[in-house]
C-alpha positions in Angstrom: -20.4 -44.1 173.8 -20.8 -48.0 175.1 -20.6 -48.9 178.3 -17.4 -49.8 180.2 -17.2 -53.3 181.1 -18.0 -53.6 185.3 -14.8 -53.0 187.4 -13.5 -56.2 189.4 -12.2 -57.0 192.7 -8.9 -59.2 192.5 -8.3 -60.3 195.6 -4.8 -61.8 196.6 -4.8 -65.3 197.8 -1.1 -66.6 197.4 2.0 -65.1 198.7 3.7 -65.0 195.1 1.7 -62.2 194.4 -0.6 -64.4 191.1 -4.2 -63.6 191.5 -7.5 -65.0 190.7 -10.6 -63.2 189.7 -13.7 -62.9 191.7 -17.0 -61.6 191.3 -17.2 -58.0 191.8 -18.3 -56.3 195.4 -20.5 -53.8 195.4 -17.8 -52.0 197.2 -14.3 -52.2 197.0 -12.3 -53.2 200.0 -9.1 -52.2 201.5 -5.9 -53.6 200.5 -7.9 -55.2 197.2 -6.5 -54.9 193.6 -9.3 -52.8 191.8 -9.2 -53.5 187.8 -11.6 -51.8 185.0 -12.6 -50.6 181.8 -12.6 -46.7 181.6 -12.9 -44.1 179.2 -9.3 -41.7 179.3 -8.5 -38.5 177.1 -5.8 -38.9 174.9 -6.5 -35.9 172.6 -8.7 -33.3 171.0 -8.7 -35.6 167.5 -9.6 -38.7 168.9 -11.1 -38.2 172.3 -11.7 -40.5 175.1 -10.6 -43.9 174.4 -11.6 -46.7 176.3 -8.4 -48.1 178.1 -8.0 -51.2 180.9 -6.9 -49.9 184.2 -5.3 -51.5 187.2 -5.7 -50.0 190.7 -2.9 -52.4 192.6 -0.1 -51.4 195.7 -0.7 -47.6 195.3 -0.1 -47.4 191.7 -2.8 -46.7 189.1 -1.9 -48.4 185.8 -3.3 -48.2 182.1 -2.5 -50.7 179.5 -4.9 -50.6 176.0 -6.6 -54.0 176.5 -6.1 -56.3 178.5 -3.8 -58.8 176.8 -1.1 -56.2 177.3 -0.6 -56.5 181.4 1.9 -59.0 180.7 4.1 -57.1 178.8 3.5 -53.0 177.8 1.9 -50.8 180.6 1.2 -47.4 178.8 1.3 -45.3 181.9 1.4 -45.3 185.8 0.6 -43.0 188.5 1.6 -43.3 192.3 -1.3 -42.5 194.7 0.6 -41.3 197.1 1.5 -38.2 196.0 -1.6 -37.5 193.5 -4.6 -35.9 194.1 -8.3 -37.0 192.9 -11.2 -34.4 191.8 -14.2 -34.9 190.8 -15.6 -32.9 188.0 -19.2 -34.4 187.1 -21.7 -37.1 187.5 -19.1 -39.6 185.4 -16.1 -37.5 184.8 -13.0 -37.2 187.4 -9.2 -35.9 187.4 -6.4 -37.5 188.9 -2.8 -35.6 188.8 0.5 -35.7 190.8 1.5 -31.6 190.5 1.4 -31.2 186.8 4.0 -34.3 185.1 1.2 -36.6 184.9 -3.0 -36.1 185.4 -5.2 -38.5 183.6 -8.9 -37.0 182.8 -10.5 -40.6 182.8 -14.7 -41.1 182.3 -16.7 -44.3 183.8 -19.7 -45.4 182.1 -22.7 -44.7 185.1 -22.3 -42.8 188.0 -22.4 -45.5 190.3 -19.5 -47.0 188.7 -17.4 -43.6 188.9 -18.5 -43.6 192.9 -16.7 -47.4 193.1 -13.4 -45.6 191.4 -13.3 -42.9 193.5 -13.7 -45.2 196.8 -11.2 -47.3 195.5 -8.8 -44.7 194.5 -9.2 -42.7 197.6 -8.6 -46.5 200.2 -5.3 -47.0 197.9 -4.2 -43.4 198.2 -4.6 -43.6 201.9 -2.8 -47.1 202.0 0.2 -45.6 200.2 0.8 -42.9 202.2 1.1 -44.9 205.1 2.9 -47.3 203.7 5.5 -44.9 202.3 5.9 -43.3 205.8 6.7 -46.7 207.1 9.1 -48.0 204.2 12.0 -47.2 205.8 10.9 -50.3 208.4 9.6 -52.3 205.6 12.4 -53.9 204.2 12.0 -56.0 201.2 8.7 -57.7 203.1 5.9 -58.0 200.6 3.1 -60.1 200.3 3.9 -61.3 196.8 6.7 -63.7 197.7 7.0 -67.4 196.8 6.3 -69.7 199.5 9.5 -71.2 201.2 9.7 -73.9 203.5 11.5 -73.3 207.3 11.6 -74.8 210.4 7.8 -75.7 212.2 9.0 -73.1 215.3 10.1 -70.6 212.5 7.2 -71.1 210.6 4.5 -70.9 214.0 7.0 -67.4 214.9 6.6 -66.0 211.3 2.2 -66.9 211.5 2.0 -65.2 214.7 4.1 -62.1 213.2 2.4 -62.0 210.1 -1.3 -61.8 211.7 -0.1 -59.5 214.3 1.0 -57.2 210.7 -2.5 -58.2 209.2 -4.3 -57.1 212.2 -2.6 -53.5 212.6 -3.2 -52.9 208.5 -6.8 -53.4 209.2 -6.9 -51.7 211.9 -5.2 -48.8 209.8 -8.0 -49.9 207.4 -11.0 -49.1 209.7 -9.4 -45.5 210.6 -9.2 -44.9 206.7 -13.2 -46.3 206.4 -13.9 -44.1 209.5 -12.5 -40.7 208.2 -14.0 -41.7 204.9 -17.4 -41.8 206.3 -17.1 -39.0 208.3 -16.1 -36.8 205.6 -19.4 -38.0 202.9 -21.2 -38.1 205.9 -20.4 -34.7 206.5 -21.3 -33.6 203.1 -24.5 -35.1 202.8 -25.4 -33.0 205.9 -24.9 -30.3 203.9 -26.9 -31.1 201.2 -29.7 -32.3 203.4 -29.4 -28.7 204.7 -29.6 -27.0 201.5 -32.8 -29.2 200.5 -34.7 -28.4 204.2 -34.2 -24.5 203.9 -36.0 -24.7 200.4 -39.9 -23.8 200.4 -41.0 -26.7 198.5 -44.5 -27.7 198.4 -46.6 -30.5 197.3 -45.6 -34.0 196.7 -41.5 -33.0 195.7 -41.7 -31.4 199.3 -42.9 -34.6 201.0 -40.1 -36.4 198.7 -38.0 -34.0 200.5 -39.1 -34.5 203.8 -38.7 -38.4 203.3 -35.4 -38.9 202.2 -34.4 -36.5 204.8 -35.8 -38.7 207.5 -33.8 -41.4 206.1 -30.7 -39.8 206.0 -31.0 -39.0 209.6 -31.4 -42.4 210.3 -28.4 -43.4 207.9 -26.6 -41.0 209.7 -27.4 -42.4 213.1 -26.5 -45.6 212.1 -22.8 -44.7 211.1 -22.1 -42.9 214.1 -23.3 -46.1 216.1 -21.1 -47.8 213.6 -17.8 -45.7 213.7 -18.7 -45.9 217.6 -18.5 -49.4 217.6 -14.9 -49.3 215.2 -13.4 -47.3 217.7 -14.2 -49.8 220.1 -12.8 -52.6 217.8 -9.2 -50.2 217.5 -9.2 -49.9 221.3 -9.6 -53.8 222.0 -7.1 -54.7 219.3 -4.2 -52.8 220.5 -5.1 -53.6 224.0 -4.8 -57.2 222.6 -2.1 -56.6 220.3 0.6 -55.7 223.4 -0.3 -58.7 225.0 0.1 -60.9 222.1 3.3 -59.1 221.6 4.6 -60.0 225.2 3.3 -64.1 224.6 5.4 -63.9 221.4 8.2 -62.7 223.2 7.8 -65.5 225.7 7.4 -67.5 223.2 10.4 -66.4 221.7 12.6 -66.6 224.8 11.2 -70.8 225.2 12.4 -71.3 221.8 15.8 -69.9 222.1 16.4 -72.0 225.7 15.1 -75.4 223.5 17.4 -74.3 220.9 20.3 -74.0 223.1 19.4 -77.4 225.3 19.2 -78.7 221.7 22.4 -77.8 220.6 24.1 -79.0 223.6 22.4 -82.6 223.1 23.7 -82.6 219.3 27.1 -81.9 220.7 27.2 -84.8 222.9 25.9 -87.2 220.9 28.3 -86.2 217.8 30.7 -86.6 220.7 29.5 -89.9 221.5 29.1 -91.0 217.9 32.9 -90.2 217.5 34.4 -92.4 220.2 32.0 -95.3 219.2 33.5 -95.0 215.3 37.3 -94.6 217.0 36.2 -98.1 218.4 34.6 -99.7 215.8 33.9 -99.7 212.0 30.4 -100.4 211.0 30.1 -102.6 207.7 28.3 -100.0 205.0 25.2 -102.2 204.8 24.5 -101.3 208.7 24.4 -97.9 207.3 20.9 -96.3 207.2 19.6 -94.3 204.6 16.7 -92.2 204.2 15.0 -93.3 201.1 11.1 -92.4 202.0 9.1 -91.3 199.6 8.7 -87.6 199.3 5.2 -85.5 198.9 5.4 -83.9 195.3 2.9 -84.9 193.2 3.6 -87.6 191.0 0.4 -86.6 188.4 0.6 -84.4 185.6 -1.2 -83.6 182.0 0.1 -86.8 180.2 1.4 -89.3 182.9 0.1 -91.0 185.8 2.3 -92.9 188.1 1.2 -95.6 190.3 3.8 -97.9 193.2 3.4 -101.1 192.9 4.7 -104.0 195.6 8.1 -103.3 196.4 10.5 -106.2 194.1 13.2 -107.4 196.3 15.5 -107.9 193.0 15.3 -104.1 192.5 17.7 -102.5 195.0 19.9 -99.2 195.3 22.8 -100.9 195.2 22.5 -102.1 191.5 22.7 -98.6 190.7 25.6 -97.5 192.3 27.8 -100.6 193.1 30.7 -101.9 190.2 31.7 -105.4 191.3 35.0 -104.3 188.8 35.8 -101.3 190.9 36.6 -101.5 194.8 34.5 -98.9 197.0 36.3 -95.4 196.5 37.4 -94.3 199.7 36.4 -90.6 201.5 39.3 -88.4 201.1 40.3 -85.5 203.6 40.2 -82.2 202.7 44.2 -80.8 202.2 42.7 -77.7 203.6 40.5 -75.6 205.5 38.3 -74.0 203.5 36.1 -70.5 204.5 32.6 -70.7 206.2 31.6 -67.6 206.2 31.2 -63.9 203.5 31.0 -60.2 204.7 27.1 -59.8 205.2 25.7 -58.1 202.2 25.1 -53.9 203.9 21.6 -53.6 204.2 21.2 -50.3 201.6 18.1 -49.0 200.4 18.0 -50.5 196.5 15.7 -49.5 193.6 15.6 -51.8 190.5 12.9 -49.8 189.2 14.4 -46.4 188.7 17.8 -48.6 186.8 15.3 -50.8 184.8 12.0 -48.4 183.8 14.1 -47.3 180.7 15.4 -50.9 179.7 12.2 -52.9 179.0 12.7 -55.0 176.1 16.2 -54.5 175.7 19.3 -57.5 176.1 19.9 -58.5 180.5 23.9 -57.9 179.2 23.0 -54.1 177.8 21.9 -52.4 180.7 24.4 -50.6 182.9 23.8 -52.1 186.1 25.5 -51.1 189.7 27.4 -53.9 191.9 24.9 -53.1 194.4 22.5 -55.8 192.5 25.3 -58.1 192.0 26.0 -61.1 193.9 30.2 -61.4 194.9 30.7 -64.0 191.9 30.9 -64.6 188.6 29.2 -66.0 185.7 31.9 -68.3 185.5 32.0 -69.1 189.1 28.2 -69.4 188.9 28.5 -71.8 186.1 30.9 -74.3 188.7 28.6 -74.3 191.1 27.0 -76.7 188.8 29.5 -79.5 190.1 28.0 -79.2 193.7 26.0 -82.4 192.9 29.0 -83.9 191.3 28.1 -87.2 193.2 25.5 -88.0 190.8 28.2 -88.2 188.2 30.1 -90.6 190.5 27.7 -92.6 191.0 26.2 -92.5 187.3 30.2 -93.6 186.7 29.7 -97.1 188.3 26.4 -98.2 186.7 26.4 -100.9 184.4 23.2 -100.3 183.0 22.8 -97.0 180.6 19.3 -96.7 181.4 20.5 -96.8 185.4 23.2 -94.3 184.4 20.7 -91.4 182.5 18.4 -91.8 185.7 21.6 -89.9 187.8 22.8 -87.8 184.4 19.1 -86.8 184.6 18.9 -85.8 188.3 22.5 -83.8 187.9 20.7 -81.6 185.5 17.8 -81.3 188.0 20.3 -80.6 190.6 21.8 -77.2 189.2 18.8 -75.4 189.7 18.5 -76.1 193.5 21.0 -73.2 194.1 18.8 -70.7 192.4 15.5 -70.8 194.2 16.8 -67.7 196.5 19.9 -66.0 194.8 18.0 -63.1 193.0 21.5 -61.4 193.5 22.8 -60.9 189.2 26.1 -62.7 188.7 29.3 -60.6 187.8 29.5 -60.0 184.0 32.8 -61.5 182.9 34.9 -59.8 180.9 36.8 -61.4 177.6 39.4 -63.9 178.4 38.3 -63.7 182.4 39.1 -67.1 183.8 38.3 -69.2 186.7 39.3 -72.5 188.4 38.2 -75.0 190.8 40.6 -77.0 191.9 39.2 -79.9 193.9 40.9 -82.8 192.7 42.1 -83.7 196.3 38.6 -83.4 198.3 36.7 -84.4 195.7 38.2 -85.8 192.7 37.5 -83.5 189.7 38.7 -79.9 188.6 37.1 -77.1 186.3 38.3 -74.6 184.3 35.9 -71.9 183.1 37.0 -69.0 180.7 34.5 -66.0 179.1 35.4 -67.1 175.4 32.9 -64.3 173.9 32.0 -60.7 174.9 29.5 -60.5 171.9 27.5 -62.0 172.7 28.8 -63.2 175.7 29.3 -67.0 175.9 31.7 -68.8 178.5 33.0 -72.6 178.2 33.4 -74.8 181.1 35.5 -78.0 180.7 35.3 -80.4 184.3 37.3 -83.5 184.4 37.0 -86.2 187.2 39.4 -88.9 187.8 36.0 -91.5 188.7 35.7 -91.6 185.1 33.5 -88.7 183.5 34.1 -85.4 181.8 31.8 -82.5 182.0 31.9 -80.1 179.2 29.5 -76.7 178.4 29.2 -74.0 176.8 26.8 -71.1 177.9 25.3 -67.7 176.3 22.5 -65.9 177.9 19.7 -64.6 176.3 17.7 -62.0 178.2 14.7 -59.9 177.8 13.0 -57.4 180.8 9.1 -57.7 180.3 8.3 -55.0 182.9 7.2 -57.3 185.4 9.5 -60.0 185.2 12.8 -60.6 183.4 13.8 -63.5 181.5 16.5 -65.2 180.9 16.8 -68.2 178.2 20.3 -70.0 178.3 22.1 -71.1 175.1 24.1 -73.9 173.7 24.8 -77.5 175.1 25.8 -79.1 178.4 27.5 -82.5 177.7 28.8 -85.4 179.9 30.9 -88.4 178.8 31.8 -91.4 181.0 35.1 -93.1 180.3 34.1 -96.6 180.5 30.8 -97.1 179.0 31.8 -94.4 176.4 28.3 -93.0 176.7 28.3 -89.4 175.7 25.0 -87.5 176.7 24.0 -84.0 175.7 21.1 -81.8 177.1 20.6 -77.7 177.4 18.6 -75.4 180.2 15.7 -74.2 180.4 14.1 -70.6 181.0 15.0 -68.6 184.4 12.3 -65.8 185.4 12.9 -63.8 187.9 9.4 -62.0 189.4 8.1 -58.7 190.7 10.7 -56.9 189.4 8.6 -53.6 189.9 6.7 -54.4 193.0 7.2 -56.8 195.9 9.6 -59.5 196.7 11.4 -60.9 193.7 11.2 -64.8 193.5 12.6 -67.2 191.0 11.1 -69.7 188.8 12.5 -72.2 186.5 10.2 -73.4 183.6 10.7 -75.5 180.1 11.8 -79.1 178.8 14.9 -80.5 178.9 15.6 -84.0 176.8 18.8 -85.3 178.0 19.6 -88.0 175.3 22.5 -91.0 175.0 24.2 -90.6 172.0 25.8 -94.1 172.1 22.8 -95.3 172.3 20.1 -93.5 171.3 18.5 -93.6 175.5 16.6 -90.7 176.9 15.0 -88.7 179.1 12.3 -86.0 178.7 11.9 -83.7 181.9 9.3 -81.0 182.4 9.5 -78.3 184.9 6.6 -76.6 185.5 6.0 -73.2 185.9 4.0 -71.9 189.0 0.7 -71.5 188.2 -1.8 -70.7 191.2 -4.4 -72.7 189.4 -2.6 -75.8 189.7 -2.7 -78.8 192.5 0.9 -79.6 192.1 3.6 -78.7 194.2 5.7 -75.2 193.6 8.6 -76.2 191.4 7.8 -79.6 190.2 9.8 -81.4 187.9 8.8 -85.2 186.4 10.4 -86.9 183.8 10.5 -90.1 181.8 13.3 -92.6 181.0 12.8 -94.2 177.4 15.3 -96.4 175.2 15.7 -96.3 171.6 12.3 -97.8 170.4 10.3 -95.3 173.2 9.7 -97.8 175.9 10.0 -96.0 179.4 12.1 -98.0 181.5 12.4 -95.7 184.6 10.5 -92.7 185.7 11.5 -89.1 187.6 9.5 -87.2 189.6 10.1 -84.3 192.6 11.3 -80.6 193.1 14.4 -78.7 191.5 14.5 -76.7 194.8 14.4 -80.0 197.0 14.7 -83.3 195.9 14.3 -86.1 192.9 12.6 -89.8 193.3 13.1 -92.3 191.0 11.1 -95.7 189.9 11.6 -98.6 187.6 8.3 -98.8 185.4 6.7 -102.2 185.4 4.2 -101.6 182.8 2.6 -98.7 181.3 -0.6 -98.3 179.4 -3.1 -95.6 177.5 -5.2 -93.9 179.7 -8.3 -91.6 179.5 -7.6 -88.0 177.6 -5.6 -85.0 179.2 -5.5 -81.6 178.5 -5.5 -80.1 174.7 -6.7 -83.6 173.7 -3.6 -85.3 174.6 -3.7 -89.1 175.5 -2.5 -89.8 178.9 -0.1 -92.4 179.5 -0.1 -94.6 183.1 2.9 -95.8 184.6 2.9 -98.4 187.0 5.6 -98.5 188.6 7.9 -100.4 191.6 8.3 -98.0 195.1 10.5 -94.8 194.5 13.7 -94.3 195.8 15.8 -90.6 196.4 18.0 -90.0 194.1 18.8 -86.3 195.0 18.6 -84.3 197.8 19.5 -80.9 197.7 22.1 -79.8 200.9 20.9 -77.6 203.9 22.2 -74.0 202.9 24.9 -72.8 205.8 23.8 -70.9 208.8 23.0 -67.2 208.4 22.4 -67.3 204.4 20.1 -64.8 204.5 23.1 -62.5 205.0 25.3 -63.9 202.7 23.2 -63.5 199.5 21.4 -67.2 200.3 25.1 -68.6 199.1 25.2 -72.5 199.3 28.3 -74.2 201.3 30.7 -74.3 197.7 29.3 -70.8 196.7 31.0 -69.7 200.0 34.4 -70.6 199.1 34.3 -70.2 195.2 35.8 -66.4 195.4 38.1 -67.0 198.3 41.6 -66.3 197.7 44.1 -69.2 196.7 47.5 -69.2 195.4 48.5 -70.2 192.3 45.7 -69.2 189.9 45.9 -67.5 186.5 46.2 -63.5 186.9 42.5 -63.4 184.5 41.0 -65.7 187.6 38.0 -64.3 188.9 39.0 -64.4 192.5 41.7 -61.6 191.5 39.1 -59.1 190.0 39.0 -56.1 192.3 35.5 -54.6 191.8 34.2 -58.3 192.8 36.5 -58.4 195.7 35.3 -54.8 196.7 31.6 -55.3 196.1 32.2 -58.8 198.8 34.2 -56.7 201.2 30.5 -54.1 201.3 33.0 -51.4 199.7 30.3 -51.1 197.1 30.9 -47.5 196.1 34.7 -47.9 195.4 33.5 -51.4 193.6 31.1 -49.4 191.4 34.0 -46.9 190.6 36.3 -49.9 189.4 33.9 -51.5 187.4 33.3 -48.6 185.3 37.5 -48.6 185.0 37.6 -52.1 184.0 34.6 -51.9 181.5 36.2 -49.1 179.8 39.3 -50.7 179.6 38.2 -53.4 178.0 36.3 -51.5 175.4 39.9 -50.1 175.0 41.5 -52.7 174.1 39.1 -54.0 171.5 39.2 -51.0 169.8 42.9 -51.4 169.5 42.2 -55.2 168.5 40.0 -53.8 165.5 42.7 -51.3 164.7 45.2 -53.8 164.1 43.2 -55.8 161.6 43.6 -55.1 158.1 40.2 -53.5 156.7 38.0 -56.4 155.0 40.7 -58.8 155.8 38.7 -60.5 158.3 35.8 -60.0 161.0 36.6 -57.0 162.8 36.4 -59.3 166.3 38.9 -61.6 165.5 39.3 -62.3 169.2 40.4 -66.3 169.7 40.4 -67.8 173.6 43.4 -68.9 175.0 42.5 -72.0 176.8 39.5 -73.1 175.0 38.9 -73.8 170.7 36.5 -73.8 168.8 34.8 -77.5 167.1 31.8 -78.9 165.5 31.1 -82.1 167.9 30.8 -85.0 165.5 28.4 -86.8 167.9 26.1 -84.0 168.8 26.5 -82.0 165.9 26.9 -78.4 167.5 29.6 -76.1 166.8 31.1 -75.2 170.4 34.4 -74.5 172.2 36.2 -77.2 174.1 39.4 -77.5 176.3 42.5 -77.9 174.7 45.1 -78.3 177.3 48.1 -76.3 178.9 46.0 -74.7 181.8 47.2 -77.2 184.9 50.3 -77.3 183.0 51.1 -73.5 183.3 49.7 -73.7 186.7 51.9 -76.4 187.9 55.1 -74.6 186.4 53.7 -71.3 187.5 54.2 -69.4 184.2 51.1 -67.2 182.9 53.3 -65.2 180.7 50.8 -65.5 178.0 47.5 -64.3 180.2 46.2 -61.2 178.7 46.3 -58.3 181.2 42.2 -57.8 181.8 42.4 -56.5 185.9 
């Protein structure tokens, strides 16, 4: 039998949970992920095999090399209820009462000591931390890093190393019994050896290492001694950093208030000066600095060169053909505010153990990991940004115009980075509407088209001159760890004027941690949004988080190119936060990049913003981190189609925190529409046709002679049957 490779400490140095190796310590350290090669029992045939094992959060994992921790974990075992024996030199037993006990062998002694330590530190930290999860929340220290306020952030440092402090404290009580209890036992054995008669030099051995286990032992009681020193001290400490916080806390709150009051006055005082005068638009400030994501990456470099007076934002954006469009009022009032989400105890894990590998759309899952919308209404949230299409609307150049096209794109995403709520499933011939042709000049129609597999089409129509046009299927797969979720089909835009039509599709969504810690969201792929009039376009990587990397979280950069490949304008920024733009002045070929790729260098004029992603409303962290539209997308308005999703009543429950009434009535509505396709493939001859011969009502189905896709687009009568207020020919799906 070989030897094991050496066990290693990971230790966790980023809040989203990614790790990085480090050399191994001779002795593992609380709170450390402990990983290994060890020898387990499978059977009397084969034997012990040698398996890779994962000590991490309480939970001892086994996967059969190491290739697989991404994606198959053959077993796991929670510490806190287990118990560890010791059988020999190299062999010990862990077991939880009988359903699960792994005989598992290290390679040396020494290296079975290092597993026991380390199992016995995480059993102890999970036992405390399960007596305390009932005050834990969803905290965890493998979150993504988000940005707040400088006080909120200074409040949130001083909380989280008053939290660090009290788990090592817990830490040093856990090394302190530890000790006492070896201790203890090596006493004994020291005992054993002094009452034998041994002469000669194994008696002077003896004698020996009993002198220096008196003096070992004298040492750790100075030591524990000294810890219980340290644990006094702290918590003496600890209370008064607790009252300072407070006071800090209390300062904070009066600034915030003085604060407020100041706002109020001077929005008060900005309001009578604009009753008295009208300031011309190019007195109008703007914030156009620069912003602090990284403008380097594998293949490009960009480099600002002297700003070129000649180069201005309002080429972009001004039509000399078109007067200014001016702001409307909104006809009404619309909501601020959604029932807070109940704070109930969830547990993804027991719903999704038994689901790895299977389709996101397949797995029965509760409303209480829903979010109060629907796909549909999730896919019109897409028109938040819906600026950037005005503005793209008025350029007169097409290279100007994919610059803002590109940025819409980018601009879809920025409502993800918190909502790990999972949208509504919609069921066949759902609808939904968004009227905002008043406020804002455009209105959507959205209707679920397909239930296998599920696909909904979006049609968006604005009277500034474009047309926005998708349709969406979702491919999902759960890894174990993460779950995955790759969008299908086309998003394309068409602008009345220029008769541009441009086409582009999203990229991946993975949502982490879905087994431990705080789940975060990252976005990661290519996207080429291409001109089909004229043959434009622009390639846009967003990169996926890698600790490893210099870049900001969330980074997305892009290049502009024409027909023959010459880059004309470049992107760079965050989907999450904002997107700069620059007019390339010259680009050359620069030294190699990574996988032998030749880098290209972009000098460029100084970037402008392009997109900025709105302030969410106050108290989002209560209303499922919804945006200002996401508020008001399920509110109730008159008028709509009886398939709209605002009338679905396990949604409208689930929003209302009824969630165990909502539950009841989405298992009704599923069921019924399983009914009723069964009755739909009753009706159809045999081997007539396919036995789903379901067509939408709203919506048919094409092959785009510019893009060349087969996909569904709108075909009028919608606004018409809204306007006469007759939906006699809505199927009944509530």
């Amino acid at each position: 039998m070989g030897c094991g490779k050496t066990p290693q400490i990971d230790h966790k140095l980023t809040p989203r949970g990614l790790e990085m190796s480090e050399p191994k310590s001779p002795t593992p350290t609380p709170g450390d992920t402990y990983k290994g090669w060890l020898f387990k029992w499978t059977n009397y045939i084969k034997g012990y095999q040698r398996r890779w094992f994962v000590l991490s959060n309480g939970l001892l994992s086994y996967y059969r090399t190491q290739a697989e921790m991404g994606h198959t974990c053959r077993g796991t075992i929670n510490l806190a209820t287990a118990n560890i024996a010791v059988e020999d030199s190299c062999n010990f037993v862990i077991s939880n009462g009988g359903a699960q006990t792994y005989h598992l062998k290290a390679s040396s002694e020494v290296e079975r000591q290092r597993w026991i330590t380390a199992l016995e530190l995480a059993k102890a930290k999970a036992v405390h931390m399960q007596a305390e999860s009932d005050d834990s929340g969803d905290e965890g220290p493998t979150s993504p890093p988000t940005s707040a306020p400088s006080g909120s952030s200074r409040n949130m440092e001083v909380q989280s190393t008053l939290r660090t402090l009290g788990c090592k404290v817990e830490d040093l009580c856990t090394c302190n019994d530890l000790i006492t209890k070896h201790g203890t036992a090596l006493q004994r054995s020291l005992s054993e050896l002094e009452g034998l008669s041994i002469q000669g030099p194994m008696g002077d051995k003896i004698k020996q290492v009993t002198e220096r286990a008196t003096l070992f032992r004298i040492t750790s009681n100075a030591m524990i001694n000294a810890c219980r020193d340290f644990l006094g001290l702290a918590q003496t400490h600890s209370k008064r950093w607790q009252k300072a916080l407070q006071a800090e806390r209390d300062q904070r709150v009066r600034l915030e208030e003085t604060l407020e009051q100041l706002a109020k006055q001077h929005n008060h005082l900005e309001r009578a000066f604009r009753g008295a005068t009208v300031l011309p638009s190019s007195l109008r400030s703007s914030d156009s600095g620069k912003g602090d994501a990284s403008d380097e990456d594998d293949e490009n470099e960009f480099f600002d060169a002297m700003e070129d007076p000649s180069f201005d934002e309002q080429s972009l954006t001004s039509n000399p053909e078109s007067p200014q469009s001016l702001e409307l009022e909104p006809v009404r009032q619309r909501r601020t505010r959604v029932p807070d989400k109940p704070n109930y105890s969830l547990n993804l894990w027991s719903i999704m153990k038994n689901c790895i590998g299977k389709e996101l759309s397949k797995i029965p899952m509760p409303v209480n990991f829903n979010e109060p919308l629907s796909m549909l209404q999730r896919l019109s949230e897409d028109l938040e940004y819906y600026e950037l299409l005005d503005k793209a609307a008025k350029c007169q150049s097409s290279l100007e115009q994919l610059c803002y096209v590109a940025a819409f794109t980018v601009s879809s995403y920025s409502t993800t980075v918190h909502r790990t709520g999972k949208p509504f499933n919609p069921l066949l011939g759902e609808t939904y509407e968004l009227d905002r042709l008043k406020e804002c000049g455009y209105r959507s129609l959205c209707e679920q088209v397909s239930h296998h597999p599920p696909a909904a089409a979006h049609h968006a129509v604005s009277d500034r001159g474009w047309t926005l046009r998708q349709e969406i299927s979702l491919a999902s797969k759960f890894r174990g760890k993460y779950l995955s979720i790759m969008p299908l089909g086309s998003i394309q835009c068409l602008f009345e004027k220029s008769n541009n039509h441009y086409s582009w599709k999203k990229v991946t969504t993975t949502v982490h941690n879905i087994i431990v810690g705080k789940l975060w969201i990252d976005q990661s792929g290519e996207i080429d949004v291409v001109n089909h009039q004229t043959g434009d376009r622009c390639h846009l990587k967003f990169a996926p988080y890698s600790y490893f990397s210099r870049d900001v979280a969330r980074k997305v950069t892009g290049v502009v190119t024409d027909k023959d490949g010459k880059a004309h304008f470049v992107l760079s920024g965050t989907w999450d936060e904002k997107m700069e733009f620059s007019r390339v002045m010259q680009s050359s070929k620069g030294e190699n990049g990574t996988e032998g790729k030749q880098r290209t260098v972009y000098q460029t004029l100084k970037s402008k913003e392009i997109w900025k992603k709105n302030p969410l409303p106050e108290g989002a962290d209560t209303m499922y981190y919804f945006s200002c539209l996401a508020l008001t997308l399920n509110e109730l308005e008159e008028g709509v189609a009886p398939t709209d999703s605002r009338q679905r009543p396990d949604q409208r429950l689930m929003e209302a925190g009824r969630w165990d009434e909502a539950n009841a009535e989405k298992q009704r509505l599923e069921e019924k529409q399983r009914t009723v396709r069964r009755e739909r493939a009753a009706a159809v001859v045999a081997g007539a046709q396919h036995i789903d011969n379901y067509e939408a009502l709203w919506f048919k189905k094409i092959d785009d002679p510019v893009s060349g896709e087969s996909l569904h687009v709108y075909k009028g009568g919608y606004w018409d049957a809204k306007e006469e207020g007759s939906w006699d020919m809505c199927p009944d799906i509530f």
